[in-house]
Structures are given as structure tokens and as C-alpha cells.
C-alpha positions in Angstrom: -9.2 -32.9 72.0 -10.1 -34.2 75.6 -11.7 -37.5 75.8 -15.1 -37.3 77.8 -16.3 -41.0 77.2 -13.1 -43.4 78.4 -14.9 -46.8 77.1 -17.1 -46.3 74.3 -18.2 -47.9 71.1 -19.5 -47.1 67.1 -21.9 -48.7 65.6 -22.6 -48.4 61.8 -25.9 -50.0 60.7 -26.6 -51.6 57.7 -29.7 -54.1 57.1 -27.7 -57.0 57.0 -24.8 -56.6 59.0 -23.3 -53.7 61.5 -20.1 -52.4 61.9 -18.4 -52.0 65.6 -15.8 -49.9 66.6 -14.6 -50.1 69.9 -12.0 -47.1 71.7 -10.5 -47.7 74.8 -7.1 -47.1 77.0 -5.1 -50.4 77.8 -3.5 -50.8 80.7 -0.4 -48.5 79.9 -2.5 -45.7 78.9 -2.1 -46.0 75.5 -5.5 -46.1 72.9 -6.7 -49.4 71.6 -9.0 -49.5 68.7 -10.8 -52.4 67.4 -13.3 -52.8 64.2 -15.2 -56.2 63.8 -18.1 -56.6 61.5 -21.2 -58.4 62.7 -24.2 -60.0 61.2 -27.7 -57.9 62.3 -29.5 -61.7 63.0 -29.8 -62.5 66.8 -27.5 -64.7 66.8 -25.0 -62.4 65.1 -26.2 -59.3 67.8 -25.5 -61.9 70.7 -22.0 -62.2 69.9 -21.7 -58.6 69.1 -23.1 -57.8 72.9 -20.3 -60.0 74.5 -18.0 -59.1 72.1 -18.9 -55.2 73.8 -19.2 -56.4 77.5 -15.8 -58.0 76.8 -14.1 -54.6 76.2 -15.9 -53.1 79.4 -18.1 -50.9 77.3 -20.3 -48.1 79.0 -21.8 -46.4 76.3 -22.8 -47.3 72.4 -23.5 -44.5 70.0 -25.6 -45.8 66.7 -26.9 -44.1 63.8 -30.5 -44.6 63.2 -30.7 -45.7 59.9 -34.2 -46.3 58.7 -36.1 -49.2 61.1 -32.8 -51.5 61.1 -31.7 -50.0 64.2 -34.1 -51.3 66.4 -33.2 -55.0 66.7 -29.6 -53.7 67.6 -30.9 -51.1 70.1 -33.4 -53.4 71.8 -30.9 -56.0 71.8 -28.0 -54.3 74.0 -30.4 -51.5 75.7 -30.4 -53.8 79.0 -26.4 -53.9 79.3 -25.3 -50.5 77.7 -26.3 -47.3 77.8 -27.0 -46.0 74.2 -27.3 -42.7 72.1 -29.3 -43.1 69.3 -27.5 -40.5 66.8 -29.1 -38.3 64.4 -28.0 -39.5 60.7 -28.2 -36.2 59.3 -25.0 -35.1 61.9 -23.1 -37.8 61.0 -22.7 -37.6 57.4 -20.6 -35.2 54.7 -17.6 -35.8 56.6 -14.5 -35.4 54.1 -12.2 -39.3 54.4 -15.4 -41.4 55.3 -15.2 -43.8 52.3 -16.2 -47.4 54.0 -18.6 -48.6 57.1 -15.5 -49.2 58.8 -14.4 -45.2 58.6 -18.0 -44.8 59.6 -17.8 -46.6 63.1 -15.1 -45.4 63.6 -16.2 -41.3 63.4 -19.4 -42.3 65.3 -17.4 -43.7 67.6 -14.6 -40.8 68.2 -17.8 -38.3 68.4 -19.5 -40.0 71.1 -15.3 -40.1 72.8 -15.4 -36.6 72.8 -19.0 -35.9 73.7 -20.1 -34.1 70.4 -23.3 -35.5 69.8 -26.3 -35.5 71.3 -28.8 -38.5 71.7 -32.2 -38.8 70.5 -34.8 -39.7 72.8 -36.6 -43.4 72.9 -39.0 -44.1 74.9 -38.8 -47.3 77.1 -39.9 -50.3 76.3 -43.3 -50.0 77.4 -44.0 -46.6 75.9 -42.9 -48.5 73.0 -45.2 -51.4 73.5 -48.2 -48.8 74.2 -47.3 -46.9 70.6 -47.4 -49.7 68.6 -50.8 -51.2 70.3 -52.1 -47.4 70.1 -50.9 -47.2 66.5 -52.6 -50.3 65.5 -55.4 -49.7 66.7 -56.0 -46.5 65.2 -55.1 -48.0 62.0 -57.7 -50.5 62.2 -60.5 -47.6 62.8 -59.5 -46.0 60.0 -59.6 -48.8 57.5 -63.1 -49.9 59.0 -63.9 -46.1 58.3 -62.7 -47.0 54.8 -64.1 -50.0 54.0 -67.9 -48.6 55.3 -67.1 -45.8 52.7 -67.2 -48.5 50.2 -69.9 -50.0 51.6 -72.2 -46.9 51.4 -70.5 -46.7 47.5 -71.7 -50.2 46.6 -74.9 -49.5 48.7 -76.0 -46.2 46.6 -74.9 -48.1 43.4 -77.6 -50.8 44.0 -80.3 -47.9 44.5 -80.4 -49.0 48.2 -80.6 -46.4 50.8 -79.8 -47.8 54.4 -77.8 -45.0 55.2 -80.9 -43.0 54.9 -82.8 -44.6 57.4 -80.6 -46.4 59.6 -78.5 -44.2 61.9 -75.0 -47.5 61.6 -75.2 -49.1 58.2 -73.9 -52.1 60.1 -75.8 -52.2 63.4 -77.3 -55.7 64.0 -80.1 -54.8 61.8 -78.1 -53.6 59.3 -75.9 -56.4 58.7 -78.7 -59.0 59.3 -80.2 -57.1 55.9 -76.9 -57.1 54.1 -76.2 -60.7 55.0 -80.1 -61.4 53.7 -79.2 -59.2 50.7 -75.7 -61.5 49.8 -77.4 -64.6 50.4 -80.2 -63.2 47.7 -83.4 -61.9 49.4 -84.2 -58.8 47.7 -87.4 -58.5 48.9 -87.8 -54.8 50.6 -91.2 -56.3 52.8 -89.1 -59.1 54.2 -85.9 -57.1 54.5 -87.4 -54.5 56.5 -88.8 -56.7 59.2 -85.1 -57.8 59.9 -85.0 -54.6 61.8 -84.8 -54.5 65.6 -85.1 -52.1 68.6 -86.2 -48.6 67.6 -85.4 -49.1 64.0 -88.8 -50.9 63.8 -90.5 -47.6 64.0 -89.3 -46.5 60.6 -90.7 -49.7 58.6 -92.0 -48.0 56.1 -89.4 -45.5 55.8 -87.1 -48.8 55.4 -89.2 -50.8 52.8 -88.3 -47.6 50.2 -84.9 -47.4 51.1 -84.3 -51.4 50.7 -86.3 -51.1 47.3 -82.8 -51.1 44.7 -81.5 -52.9 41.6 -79.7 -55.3 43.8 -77.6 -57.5 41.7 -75.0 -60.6 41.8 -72.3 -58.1 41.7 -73.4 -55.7 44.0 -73.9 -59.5 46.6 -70.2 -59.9 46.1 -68.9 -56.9 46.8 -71.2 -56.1 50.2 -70.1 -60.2 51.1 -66.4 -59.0 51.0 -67.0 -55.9 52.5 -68.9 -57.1 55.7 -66.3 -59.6 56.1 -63.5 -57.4 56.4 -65.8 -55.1 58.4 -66.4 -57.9 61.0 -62.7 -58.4 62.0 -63.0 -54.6 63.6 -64.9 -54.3 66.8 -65.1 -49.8 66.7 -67.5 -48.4 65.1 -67.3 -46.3 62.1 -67.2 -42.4 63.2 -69.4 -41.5 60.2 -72.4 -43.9 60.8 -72.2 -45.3 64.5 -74.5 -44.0 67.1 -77.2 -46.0 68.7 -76.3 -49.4 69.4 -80.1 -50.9 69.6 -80.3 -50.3 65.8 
């Protein structure tokens, strides 16, 4: 079979250590083929880099096996080019008993150009996802935790979310922080309000009127306090800011 790639390279990924098969012609034409196992810390990648470069390597192909790929891919992305191969292509292939018959097939596929790479972003896509990713993870556990908060909240008999358009608005969490430290006095809870939640007073001093106990103190203290961490606001109770 014709030989597209003339200096290319195998690498089988494990968590702990990766497996390199390197296929090349030597100076009287003939093909060279050398395995060496490598350790997946930096360190260990370092030396498996050079140990590429030394060979004249232009192109790695790597299976992408679960998130252990990444070090390895970020790692030599600046001084090869790399196909990230598809594990489900690679395997069921009759003789493939060790990680060293494993390079090596990966290896003799990307030779003779019969695999196809999967796309990663750049770096800085990458960066952006994970920020992107985060964040949006952080909105929805805020989400979550005022879900409890409203659970806790109705269990007490207190009815904030009635009234008060962001459960914790300034207003609302200087009468939750009044309500942990033990005020559970609806008259002086209500005048904690500020902006245009003032107009609804007396809509307030029923809805802060509950069977606010201990237990309920600790688990709106906790709540809060993860709740504070988050700067969004919670899609299912923010609106107006003043309240």
C-alpha cells in the first residue's frame, strides 16, 4: 500500500503513560520503526517531544481516549501537526493484543492516510469554552441553590417570593440575613425593604409573618452564602435591581 505520510508517529494513550511508535525511511530507503514508552507527566511528555523532533517527525496521530489526551495534545500541538483519531475506528482490529501493537496500527493508518482527524479548536477557542462553560455552570447552580432557598422559605410559612420580584435583591437578603441572625419580627423585617419594594409594606409584613425556626436560620445561612459567591442573577426570580 502506498505510503502518503513519509515521517509520522503513533501514539497510544493511557492515563499514566503513552506508547510512541515512530515510521520512517533511513537513509538507504529502507523502513525504520521505533516503539518507546513514555510516562504522561510533563516531564515524561518533554522527553517524548524531543524524542519526536529527533526523528524529524511531521505528523502525530493519537487516539482520544477519554480527557488523557489533552496534556499530550497541548503539549506537542506547537511543534507537530496532529490528528486526533476517533477511538471507535481504531479498535476490533484482529492481532492488536498490547499498547505496543496499538501505536504501531495507529501509526501505519495515519502512513497511509486512512484516517481522518477530528477537529480541535485552537487554543483560545478552547480557553473561551471552558470560561463559557464555567460560567454557565455557575448560573445554573445559583438557579439551584435559590430553588432551595424558595423550599426552605415556604417551609418556614414565609412568603418573599410573593412579594418581592428577586428573593435575593438587597432587600431580600438584608431580611434573610436579619432572619439568620434571629429577628423574626414581620414589622421590623419589612422596613428592611428599599426602593420600590417600600410600596408593598403591608403586603410584606404577611408574607414575612412564618414559623421561622433555628433550623430553618441554618439552612437560609448556608444557602445565602453559597448564593453570594455568584454575581448572575437567578432567571426565575431576577428582575428589578432597586428591589
Amino acid at each position: 500500500m502506498e505510503r502518503i505520510i513519509e515521517r509520522c508517529a503513533g501514539l497510544d494513550v493511557h492515563k499514566s503513560s503513552v506508547t510512541a511508535c515512530v515510521r520512517i525511511l533511513d537513509e538507504s530507503g529502507t523502513l525504520r520503526q521505533e516503539i518507546r514508552e513514555f510516562a504522561t507527566t510533563t516531564r515524561g511528555l518533554l522527553l517524548l517531544r524531543d524524542w519526536l523532533a529527533s526523528f524529524e517527525v511531521k505528523l502525530v496521530g493519537m487516539e482520544a481516549t477519554g480527557v488523557y489526551w489533552k496534556p499530550i495534545y497541548y503539549m506537542l500541538e506547537d511543534d507537530f501537526e496532529l490528528w486526533l483519531l476517533n477511538a471507535r475506528h481504531l479498535k476490533n482490529v484482529p492481532g492488536r493484543k498490547t499498547d505496543v501493537r496499538d501505536a504501531e496500527w495507529i501509526c501505519q493508518l495515519v502512513e497511509h492516510g486512512l484516517v481522518r482527524s477530528s477537529f480541535v479548536p485552537p487554543k483560545e477557542i478552547r480557553e473561551l469554552r471552558n470560561l463559557t462553560r464555567y460560567r454557565k455552570a455557575q448560573i445554573e447552580e445559583r438557579t439551584r441553590e435559590v430553588q432551595r432557598l424558595e423550599k426552605v422559605l415556604q417551609d418556614a410559612g414565609i412568603k418573599l417570593s410573593s412579594v418581592a420580584t428577586r428573593v435575593l435583591g438587597a432587600s431580600g437578603r438584608a431580611m434573610l440575613d436579619s432572619l439568620v441572625s434571629g429577628t423574626t419580627d414581620p414589622e421590623v423585617l419589612a422596613e428592611l425593604a428599599r426602593g420600590r419594594l417600600r410600596s408593598k409594606l403591608p403586603a410584606l409584613r404577611d408574607a414575612l409573618e412564618g414559623c421561622f425556626s433555628s433550623h430553618h436560620a441554618l439552612m437560609v445561612g448556608k444557602i445565602v452564602a453559597t448564593s453570594t459567591t455568584s454575581t448572575s442573577p437567578s432567571p426565575s426570580l431576577a428582575s428589578r435591581s432597586s428591589e
